[in-house]
C-alpha positions as CSV (number, residue, x, y, z in Angstrom):
1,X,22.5,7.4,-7.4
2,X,19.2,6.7,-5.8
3,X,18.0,2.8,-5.2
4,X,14.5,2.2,-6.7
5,X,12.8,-0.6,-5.5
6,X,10.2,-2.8,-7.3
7,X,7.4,-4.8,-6.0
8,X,5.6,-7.5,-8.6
9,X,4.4,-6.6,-11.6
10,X,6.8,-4.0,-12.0
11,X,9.7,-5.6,-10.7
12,X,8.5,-8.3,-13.9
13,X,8.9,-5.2,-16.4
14,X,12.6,-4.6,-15.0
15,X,13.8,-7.8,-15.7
16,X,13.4,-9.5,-12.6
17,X,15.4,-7.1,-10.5
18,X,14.0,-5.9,-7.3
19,X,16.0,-2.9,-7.0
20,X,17.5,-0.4,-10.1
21,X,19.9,2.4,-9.6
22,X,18.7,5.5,-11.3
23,X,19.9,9.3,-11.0
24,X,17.7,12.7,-10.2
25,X,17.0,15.1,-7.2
26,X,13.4,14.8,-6.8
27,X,11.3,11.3,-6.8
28,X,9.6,12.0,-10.0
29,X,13.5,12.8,-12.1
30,X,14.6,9.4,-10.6
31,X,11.1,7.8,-12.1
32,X,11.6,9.3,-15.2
33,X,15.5,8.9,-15.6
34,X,14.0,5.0,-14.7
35,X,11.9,4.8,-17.2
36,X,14.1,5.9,-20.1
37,X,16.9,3.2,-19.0
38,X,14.5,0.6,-18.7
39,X,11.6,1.4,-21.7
40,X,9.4,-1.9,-20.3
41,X,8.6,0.3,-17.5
42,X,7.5,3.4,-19.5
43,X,3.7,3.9,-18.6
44,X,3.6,1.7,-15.8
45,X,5.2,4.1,-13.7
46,X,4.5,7.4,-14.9
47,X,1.2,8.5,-17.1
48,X,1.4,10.4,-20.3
49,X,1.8,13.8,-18.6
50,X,4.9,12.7,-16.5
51,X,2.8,12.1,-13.1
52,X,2.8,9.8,-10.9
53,X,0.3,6.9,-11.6
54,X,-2.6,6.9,-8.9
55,X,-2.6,3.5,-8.1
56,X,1.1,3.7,-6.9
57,X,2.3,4.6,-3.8
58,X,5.7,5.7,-3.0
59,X,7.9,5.8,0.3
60,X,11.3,7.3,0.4
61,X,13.9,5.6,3.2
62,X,10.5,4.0,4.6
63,X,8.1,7.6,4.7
64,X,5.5,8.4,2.5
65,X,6.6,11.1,-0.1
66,X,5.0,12.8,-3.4
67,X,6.6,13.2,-6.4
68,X,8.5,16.3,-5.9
69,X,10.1,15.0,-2.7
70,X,13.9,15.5,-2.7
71,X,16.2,12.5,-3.0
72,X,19.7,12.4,-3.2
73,X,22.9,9.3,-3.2
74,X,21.8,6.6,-0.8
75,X,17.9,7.5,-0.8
76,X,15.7,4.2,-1.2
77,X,12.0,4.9,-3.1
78,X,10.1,2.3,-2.8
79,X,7.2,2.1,-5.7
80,X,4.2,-0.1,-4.2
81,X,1.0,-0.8,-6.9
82,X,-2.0,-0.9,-5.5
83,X,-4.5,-3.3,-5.2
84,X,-8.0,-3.4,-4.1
85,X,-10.6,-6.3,-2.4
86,X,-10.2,-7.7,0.8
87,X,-12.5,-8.5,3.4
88,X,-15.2,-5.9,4.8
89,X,-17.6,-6.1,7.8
90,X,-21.1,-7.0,8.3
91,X,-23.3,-4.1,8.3
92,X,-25.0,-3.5,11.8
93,X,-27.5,-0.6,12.4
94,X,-27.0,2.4,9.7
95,X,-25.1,0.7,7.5
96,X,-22.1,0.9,9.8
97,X,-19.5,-2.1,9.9
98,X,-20.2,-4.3,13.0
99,X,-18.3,-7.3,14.6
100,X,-20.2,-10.8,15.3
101,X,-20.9,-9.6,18.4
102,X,-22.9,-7.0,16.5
103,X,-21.0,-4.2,18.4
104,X,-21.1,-1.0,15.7
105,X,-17.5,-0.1,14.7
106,X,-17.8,4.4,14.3
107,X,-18.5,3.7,17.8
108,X,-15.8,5.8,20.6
109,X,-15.0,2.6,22.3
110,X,-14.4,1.0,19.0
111,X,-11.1,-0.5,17.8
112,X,-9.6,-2.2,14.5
113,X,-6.2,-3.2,14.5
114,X,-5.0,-4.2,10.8
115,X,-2.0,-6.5,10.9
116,X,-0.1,-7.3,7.6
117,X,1.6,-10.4,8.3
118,X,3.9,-12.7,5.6
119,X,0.3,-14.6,5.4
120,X,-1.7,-12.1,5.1
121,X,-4.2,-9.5,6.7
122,X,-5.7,-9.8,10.1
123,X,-8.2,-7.6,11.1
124,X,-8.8,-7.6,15.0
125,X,-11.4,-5.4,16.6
126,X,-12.6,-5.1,20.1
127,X,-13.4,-2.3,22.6
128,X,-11.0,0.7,23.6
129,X,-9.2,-0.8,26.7
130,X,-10.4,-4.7,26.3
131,X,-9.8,-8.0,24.2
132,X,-10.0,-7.7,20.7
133,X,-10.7,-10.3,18.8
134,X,-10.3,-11.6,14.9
135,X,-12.5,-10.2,13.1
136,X,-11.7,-10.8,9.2
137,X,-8.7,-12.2,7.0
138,X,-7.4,-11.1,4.0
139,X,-5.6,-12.2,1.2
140,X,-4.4,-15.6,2.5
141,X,-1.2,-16.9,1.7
142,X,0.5,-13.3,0.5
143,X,2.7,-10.7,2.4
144,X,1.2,-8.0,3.2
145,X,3.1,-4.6,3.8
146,X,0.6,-1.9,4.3
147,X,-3.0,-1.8,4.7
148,X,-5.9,0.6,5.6
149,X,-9.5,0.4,6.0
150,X,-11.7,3.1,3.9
151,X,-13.9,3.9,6.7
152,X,-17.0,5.1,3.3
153,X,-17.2,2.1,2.0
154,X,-15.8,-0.6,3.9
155,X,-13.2,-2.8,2.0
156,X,-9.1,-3.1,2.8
157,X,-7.1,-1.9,-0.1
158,X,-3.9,-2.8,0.5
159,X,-0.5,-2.7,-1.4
160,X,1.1,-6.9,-1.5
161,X,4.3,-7.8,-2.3
């Protein structure tokens, strides 16, 4: 059997269990073999069609996969919901984010470092090759796992435990 395991809300809809055993050879059969052993979690986890909700993302033995990924006895899938807010920049010159310092970040020498932390998100920026410094913070007070920073429009969605 393959080890699915369940961040808040949806671990709430399996009964408070973190991790469920369920069978299939591809992540999307283990889903759906999920979903009809535990029916709380039917539509939270897969839409109408049998796909793959967009606002989940899913990492088997710590990797990003896709539904049709294979999986086998032993596996671990991980199913992360989504959220979105967090903190963005200050706009400097062309609407690009910029640092107090008012340095433009799209710049060559320009880097952001996102650290998830059990606290939270920590956002440090600085020039290639010098200090960086903390730039932004992000949902104080919660793990965070994963985060990335949509260079179009500026926020850090990022999947919290």
């Amino acid at each position: 059997m393959t080890t699915v395991v369940l961040r808040a809300p949806l671990r709430d809809l399996a009964g408070g269990q973190a991790e469920v055993e369920a069978e299939g050879t591809t992540v999307v059969e283990v889903l759906r073999s999920l979903g009809s052993a535990r029916p709380a979690l039917a539509g939270w986890i897969l839409d109408e069609r049998g796909r793959v909700r967009e606002h989940l993302a899913l990492f088997v033995n710590g990797e990003r996969a896709d539904a049709e990924a294979p999986v086998g006895p032993g596996d671990r899938i991980h199913v992360l919901p989504s959220i979105s807010g967090g903190a963005g920049g200050a706009r400097g010159e062309a609407g690009r984010a910029s640092d107090r310092s008012g340095r433009a970040w799209g710049d060559a020498d320009a880097v952001e470092l996102l650290v998830g932390t059990r606290k939270g998100l920590v956002v440090l920026r600085g020039p290639r090759d010098g200090e960086m410094e903390v730039a932004a913070r992000a949902f104080a007070g919660t793990p965070v796992e994963y985060a990335i920073r949509d260079r179009r429009t500026g926020p850090y969605p990022a999947p919290v435990t």
